[in-house]
Kinemage of the C-alpha trace (Angstrom):
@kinemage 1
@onewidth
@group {chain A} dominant
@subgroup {mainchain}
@vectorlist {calphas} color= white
{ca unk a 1} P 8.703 -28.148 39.989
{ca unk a 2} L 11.799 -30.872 40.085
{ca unk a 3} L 11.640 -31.347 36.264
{ca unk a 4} L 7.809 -32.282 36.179
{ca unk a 5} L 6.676 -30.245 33.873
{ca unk a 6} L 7.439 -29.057 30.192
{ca unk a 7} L 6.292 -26.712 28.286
{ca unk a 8} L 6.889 -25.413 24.750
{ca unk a 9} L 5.377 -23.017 21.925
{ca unk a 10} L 6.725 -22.360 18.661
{ca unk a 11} L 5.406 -20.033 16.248
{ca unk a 12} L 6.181 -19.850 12.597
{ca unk a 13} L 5.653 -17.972 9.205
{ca unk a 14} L 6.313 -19.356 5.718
{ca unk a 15} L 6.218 -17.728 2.732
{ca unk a 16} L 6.305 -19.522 -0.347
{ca unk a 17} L 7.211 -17.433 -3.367
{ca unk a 18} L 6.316 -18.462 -7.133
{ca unk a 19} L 4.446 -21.812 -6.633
{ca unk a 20} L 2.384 -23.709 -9.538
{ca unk a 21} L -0.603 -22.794 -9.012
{ca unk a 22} L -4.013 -23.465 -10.802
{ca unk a 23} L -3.613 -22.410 -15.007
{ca unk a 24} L -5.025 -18.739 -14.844
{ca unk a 25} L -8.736 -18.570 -16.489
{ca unk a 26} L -8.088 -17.595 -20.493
{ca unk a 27} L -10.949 -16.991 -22.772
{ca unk a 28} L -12.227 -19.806 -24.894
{ca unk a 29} L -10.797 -19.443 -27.812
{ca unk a 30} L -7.705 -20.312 -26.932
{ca unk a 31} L -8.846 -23.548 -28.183
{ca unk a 32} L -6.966 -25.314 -25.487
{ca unk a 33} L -6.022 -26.022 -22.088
{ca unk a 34} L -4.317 -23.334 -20.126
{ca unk a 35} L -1.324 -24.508 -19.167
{ca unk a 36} L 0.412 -23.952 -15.616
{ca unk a 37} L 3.236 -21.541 -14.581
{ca unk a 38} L 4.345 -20.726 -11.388
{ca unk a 39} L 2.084 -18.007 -10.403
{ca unk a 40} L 1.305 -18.127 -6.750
{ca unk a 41} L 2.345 -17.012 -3.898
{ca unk a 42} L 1.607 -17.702 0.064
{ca unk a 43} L 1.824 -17.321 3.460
{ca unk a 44} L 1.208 -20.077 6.346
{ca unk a 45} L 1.140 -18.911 10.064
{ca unk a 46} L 1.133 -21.324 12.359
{ca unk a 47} L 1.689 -22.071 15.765
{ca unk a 48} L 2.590 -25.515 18.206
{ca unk a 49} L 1.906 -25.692 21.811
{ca unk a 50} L 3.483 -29.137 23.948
{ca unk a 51} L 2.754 -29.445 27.733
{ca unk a 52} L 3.710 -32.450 29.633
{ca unk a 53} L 3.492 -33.183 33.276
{ca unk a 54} L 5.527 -36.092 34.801
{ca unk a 55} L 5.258 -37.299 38.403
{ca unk a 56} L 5.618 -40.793 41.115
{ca unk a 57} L 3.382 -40.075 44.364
{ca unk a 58} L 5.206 -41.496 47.723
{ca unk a 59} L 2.733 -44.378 47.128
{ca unk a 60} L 4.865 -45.804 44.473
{ca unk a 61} L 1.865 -44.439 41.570
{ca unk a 62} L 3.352 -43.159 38.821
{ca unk a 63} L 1.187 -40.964 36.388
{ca unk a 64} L 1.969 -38.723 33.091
{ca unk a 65} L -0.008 -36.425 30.596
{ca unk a 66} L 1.168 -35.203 27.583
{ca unk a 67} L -0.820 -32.628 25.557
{ca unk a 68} L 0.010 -30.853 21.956
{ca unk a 69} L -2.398 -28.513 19.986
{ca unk a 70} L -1.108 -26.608 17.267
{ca unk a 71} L -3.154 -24.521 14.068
{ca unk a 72} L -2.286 -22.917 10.658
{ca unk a 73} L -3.903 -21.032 8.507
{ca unk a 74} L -2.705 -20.502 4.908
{ca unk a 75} L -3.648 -16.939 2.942
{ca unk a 76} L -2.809 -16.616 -0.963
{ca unk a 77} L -0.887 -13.349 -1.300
{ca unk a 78} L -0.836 -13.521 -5.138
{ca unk a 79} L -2.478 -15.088 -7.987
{ca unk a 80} L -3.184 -13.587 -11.475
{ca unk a 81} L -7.191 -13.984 -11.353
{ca unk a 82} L -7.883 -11.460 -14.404
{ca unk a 83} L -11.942 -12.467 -13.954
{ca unk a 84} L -11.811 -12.189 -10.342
{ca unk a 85} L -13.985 -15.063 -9.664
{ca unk a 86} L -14.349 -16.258 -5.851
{ca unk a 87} L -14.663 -20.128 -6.285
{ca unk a 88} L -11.212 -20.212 -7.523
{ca unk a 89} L -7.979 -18.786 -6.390
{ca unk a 90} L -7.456 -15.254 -5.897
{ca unk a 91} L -5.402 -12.896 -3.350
{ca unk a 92} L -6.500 -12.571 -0.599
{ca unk a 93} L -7.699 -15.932 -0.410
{ca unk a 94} L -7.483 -18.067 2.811
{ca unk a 95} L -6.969 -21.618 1.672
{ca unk a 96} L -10.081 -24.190 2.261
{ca unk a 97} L -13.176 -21.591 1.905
{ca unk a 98} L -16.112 -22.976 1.113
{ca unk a 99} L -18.453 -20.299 -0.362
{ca unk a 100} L -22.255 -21.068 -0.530
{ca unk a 101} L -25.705 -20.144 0.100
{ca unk a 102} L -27.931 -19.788 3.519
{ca unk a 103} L -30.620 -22.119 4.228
{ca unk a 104} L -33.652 -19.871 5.587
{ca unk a 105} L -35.021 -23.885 5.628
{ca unk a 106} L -37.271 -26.357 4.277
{ca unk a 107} L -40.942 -25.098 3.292
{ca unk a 108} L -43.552 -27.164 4.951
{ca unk a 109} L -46.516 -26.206 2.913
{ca unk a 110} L -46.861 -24.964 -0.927
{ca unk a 111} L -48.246 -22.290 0.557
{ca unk a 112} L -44.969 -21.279 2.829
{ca unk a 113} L -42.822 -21.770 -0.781
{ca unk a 114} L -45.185 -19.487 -2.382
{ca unk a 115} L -44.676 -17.058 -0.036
{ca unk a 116} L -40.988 -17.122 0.013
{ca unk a 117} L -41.332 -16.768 -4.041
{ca unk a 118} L -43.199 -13.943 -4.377
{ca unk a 119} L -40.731 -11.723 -1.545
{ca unk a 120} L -38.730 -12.887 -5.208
{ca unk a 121} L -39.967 -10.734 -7.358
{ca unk a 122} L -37.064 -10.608 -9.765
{ca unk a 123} L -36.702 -13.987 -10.705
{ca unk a 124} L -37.484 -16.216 -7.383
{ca unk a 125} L -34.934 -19.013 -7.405
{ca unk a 126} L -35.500 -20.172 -10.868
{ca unk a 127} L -31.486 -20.087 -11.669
{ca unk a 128} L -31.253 -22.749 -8.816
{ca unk a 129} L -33.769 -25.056 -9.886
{ca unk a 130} L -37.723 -24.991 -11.337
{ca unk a 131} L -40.875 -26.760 -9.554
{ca unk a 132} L -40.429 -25.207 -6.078
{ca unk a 133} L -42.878 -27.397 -3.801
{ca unk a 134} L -43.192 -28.100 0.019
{ca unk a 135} L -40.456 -29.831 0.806
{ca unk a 136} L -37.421 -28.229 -0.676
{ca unk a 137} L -34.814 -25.754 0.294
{ca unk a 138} L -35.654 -21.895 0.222
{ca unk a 139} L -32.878 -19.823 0.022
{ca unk a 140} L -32.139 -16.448 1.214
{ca unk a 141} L -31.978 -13.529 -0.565
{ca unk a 142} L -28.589 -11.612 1.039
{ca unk a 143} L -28.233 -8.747 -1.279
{ca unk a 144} L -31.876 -8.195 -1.324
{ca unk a 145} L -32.189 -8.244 -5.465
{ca unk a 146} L -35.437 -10.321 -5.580
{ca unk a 147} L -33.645 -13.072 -6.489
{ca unk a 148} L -31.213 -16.387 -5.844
{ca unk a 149} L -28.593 -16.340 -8.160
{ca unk a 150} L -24.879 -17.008 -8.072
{ca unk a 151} L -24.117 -13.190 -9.833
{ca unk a 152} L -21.134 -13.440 -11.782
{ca unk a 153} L -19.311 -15.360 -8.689
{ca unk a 154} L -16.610 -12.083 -8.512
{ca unk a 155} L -15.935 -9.548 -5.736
{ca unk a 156} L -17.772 -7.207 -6.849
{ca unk a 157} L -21.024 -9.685 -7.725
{ca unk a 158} L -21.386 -12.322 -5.357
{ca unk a 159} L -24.991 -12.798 -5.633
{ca unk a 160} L -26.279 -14.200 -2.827
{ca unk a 161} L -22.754 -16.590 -1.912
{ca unk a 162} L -20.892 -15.959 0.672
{ca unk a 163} L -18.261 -18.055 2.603
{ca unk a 164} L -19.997 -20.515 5.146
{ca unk a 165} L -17.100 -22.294 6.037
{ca unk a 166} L -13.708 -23.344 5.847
{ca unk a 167} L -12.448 -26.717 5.390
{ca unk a 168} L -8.803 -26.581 6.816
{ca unk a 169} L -8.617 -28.801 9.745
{ca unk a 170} L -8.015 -26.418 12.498
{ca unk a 171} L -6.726 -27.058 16.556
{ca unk a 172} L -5.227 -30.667 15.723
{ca unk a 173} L -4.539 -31.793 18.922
{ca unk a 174} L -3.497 -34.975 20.980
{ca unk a 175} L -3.687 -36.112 24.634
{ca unk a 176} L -1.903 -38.911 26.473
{ca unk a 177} L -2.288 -40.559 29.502
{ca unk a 178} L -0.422 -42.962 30.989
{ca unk a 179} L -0.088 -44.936 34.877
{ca unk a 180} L 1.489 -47.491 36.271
{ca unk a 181} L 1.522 -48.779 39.725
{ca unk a 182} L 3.032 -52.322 40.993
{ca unk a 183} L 3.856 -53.330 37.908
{ca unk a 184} L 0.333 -52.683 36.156
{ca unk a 185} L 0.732 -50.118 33.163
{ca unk a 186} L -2.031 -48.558 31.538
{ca unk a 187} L -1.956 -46.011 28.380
{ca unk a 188} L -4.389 -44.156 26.782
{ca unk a 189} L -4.124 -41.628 23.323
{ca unk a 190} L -6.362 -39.298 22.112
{ca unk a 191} L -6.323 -37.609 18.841
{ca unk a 192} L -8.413 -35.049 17.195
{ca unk a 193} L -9.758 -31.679 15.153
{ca unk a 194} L -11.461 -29.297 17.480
{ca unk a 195} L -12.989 -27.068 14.166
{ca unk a 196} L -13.227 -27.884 10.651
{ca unk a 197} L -16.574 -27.674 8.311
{ca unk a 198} L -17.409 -29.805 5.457
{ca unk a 199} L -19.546 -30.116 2.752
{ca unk a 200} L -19.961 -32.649 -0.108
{ca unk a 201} L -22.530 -33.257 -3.166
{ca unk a 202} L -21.533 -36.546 -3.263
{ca unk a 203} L -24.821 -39.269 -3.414
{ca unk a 204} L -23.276 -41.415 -0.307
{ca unk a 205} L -24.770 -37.830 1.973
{ca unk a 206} L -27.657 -37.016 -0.060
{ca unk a 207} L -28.950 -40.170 -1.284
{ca unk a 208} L -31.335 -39.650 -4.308
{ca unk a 209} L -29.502 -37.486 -6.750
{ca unk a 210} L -29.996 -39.209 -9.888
{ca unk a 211} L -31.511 -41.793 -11.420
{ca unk a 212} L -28.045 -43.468 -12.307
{ca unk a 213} L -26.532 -42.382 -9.385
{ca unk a 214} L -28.409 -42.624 -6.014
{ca unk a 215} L -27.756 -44.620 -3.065
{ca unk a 216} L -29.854 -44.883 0.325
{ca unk a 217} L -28.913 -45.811 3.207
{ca unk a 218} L -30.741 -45.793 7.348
{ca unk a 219} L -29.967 -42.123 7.473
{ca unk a 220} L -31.784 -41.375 4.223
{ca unk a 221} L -35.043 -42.063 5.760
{ca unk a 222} L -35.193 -38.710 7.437
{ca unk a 223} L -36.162 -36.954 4.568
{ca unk a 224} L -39.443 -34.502 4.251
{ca unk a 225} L -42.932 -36.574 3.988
{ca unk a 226} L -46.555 -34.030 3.796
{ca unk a 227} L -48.195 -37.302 3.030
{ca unk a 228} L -49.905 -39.161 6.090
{ca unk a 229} L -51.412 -41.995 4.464
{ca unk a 230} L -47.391 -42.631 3.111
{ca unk a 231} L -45.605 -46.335 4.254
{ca unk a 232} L -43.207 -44.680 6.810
{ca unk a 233} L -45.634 -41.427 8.036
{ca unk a 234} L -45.622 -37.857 7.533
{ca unk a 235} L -42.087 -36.077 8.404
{ca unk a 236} L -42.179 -32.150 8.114
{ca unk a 237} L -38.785 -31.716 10.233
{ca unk a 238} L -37.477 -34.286 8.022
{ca unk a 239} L -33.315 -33.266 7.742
{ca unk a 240} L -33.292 -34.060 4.109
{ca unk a 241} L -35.775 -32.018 1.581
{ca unk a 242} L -38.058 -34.348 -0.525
{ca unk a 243} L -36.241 -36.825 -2.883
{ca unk a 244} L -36.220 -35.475 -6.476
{ca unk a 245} L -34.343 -36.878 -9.340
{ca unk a 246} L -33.157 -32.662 -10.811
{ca unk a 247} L -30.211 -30.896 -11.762
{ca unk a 248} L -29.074 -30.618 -7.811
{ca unk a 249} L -31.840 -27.617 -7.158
{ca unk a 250} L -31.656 -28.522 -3.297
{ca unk a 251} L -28.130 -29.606 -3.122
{ca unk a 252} L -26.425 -26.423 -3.638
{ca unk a 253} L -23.659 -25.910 -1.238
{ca unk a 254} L -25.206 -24.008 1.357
{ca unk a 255} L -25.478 -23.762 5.818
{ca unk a 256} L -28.173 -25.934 6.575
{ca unk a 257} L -25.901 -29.148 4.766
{ca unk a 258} L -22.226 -27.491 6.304
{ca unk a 259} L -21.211 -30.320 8.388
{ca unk a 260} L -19.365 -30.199 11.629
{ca unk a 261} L -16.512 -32.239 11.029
{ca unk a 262} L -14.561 -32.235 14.072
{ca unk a 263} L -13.824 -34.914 16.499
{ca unk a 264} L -12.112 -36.988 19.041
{ca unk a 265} L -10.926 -40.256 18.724
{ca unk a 266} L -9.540 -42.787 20.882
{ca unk a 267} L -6.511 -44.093 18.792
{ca unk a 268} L -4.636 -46.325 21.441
{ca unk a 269} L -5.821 -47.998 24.918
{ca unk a 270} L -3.097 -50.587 26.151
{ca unk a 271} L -2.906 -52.279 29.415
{ca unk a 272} L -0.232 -54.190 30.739
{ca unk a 273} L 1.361 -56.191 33.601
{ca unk a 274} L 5.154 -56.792 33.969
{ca unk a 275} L 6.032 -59.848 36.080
{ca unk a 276} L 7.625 -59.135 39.772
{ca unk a 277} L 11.719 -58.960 38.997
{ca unk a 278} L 11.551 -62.281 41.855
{ca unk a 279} L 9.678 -64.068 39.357
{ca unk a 280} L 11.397 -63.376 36.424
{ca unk a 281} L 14.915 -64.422 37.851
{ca unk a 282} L 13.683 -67.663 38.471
{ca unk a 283} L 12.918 -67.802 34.851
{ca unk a 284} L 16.408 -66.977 34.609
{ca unk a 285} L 14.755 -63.223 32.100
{ca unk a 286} L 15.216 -60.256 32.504
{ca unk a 287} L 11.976 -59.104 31.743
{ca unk a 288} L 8.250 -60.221 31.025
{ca unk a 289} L 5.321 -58.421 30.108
{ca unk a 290} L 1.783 -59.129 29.310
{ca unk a 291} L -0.593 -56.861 27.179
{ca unk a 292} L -3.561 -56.297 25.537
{ca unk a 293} L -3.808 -53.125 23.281
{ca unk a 294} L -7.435 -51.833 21.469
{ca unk a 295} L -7.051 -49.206 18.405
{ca unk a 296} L -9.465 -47.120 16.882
{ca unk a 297} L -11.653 -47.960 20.103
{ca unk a 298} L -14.562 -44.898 20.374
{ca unk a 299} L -15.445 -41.492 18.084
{ca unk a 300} L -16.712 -38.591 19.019
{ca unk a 301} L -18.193 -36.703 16.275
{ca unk a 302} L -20.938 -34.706 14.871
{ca unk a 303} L -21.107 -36.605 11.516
{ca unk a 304} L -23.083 -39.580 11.135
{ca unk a 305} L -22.151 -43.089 10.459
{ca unk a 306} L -22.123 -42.586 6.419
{ca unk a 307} L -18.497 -40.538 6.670
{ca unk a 308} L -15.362 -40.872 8.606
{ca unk a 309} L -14.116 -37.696 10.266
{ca unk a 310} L -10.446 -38.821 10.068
{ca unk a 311} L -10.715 -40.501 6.228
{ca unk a 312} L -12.900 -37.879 4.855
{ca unk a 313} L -9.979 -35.104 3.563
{ca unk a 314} L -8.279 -38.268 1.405
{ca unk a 315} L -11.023 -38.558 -1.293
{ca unk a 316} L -11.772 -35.208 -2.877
{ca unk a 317} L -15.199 -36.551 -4.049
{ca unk a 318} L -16.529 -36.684 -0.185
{ca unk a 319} L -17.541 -40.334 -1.320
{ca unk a 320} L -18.033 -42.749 1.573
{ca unk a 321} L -15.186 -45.258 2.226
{ca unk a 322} L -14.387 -48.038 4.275
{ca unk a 323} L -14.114 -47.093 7.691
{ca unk a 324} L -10.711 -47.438 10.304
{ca unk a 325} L -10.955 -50.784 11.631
{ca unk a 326} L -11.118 -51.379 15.797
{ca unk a 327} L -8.350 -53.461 16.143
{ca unk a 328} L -7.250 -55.959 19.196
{ca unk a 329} L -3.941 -56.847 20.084
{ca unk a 330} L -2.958 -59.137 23.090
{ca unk a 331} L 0.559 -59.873 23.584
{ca unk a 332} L 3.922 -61.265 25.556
{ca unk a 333} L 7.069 -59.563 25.722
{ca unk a 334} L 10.028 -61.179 26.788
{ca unk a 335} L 13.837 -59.620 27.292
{ca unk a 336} L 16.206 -62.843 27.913
């Protein structure tokens, strides 16, 4: 294909042997913290694919596309978890699970909740929270026990948990495009996560959680409403349950709150015009270009405005930050 196009794939395992990992889980009367040792062990498979295609049409257009997507996924092969307890590290273990409940959804009516109680008969979901009402979350009951509990949070009793997601950014990929035809360059770069889910307890995504700690923003209005006679109208598909001031009852990690936090971005746009050489000899340069470059331009997520799908993995908390700045950039380059 006269050198146009380029292609490569690499494909790795690591094994790291005898890592620090997390201080092992000692009874309590050891009277003090744990401390750590290097008890881990893990392997990373991954995988890096690069395709580029290069070509000038008899025209004089000139044209290029560059494309990388790679993926790893990280599995703990060892770990001294005595208690076997899920949440935590344990072999087996692939790296970013998030273990919670499913959502069967929000009841509508007391009289829906009370149903989905008494199918409880064991204990409903009293370990989750008290003063079940229209309006909050009804979980489901996966090991069919007559109750929603957590179990011991070990292998062998999960309760009802079970992982709904994983957090590791997965299919990282970027994409760009470039042209340039009588002396007019444009470039374009793309840069994103194809799958990666996400869940937080912070109060920036749920809004009232306390009554020291809430926050509300636009987004926060859909929340349930039974009442029609209230300010902003009734809302029974409301995507938040009712506002409560509790212990977290409806808050628990759990699918109908896993957010889809993958996404494109459009990192780089820059356009450009370089001066005709017969023009830039009677300037007595060698060279002169003009530009104008845009960053951070457009986002294509599924999260809303209240979280940044690129920012989100630096603050362990899931609190809402500042967000990446659109930035313009015009400029003149000159080569004497």
């Amino acid at each position: 294909l006269n050198n146009r196009l380029g292609v490569s794939l690499e494909w790795f395992t690591r094994k790291t042997e005898d890592m620090i990992g997390p201080a092992p889980e000692m009874p309590v009367i050891l009277g003090t913290a744990v401390p750590k040792t290097n008890n881990t062990s893990l392997r990373t498979n991954g995988w890096e694919l690069n395709v580029t295609w290069r070509d000038r049409l008899k025209n004089g257009l000139g044209y290029n596309v560059a494309f990388n997507l790679s993926d790893a996924r990280t599995e703990i092969l060892e770990y001294p978890n005595h208690t076997g307890t899920v949440t935590g590290y344990y072999s087996g273990k692939e790296m970013g699970e998030i273990w919670g409940f499913e959502t069967i959804g929000i009841a509508k009516t007391q009289e829906e909740m009370d149903v989905h109680l008494a199918s409880l008969p064991n204990g409903g979901q009293t370990t989750m929270g008290n003063n079940w009402a229209a309006g909050d979350i009804m979980y489901r009951d996966l090991n069919n026990d007559g109750k929603i509990d957590w179990g011991n949070s070990t292998k062998e009793d999960l309760g009802d948990m079970k992982v709904i997601g994983n957090e590791t950014p997965r299919y990282m990929f970027g994409l760009n495009l470039g042209l340039d035809y009588k002396g007019f360059d444009v470039s374009v770069f793309f840069q994103g996560i194809m799958k990666r889910d996400y869940f937080t307890g912070s109060s920036d995504f749920w809004g009232a959680s306390s009554l020291w700690s809430s926050t509300f923003y636009e987004q926060h209005m859909d929340y349930f409403r039974a009442d029609e006679n209230h300010p902003l109208g009734a809302n029974l598909n409301g995507y938040y349950p009712r506002p409560v001031f509790d212990s977290g009852k409806n808050k628990h990690a759990q699918t109908r709150y896993l957010l889809n936090a993958a996404y494109i971005r459009l990192k780089n746009l820059s356009i450009g015009y370089t001066l005709p050489q017969t023009w830039t000899n009677k300037l007595r340069l060698q060279n002169l270009r003009v530009y104008v470059t845009g960053e951070n331009l457009w986002t294509g997520t599924g999260l809303t405005d209240l979280f940044d799908p690129e920012t989100i993995s630096t603050d362990p908390a899931g609190m809402m930050k500042y967000p990446l700045s659109a930035v313009y950039s015009f400029g003149l380059s000159v080569t004497y």
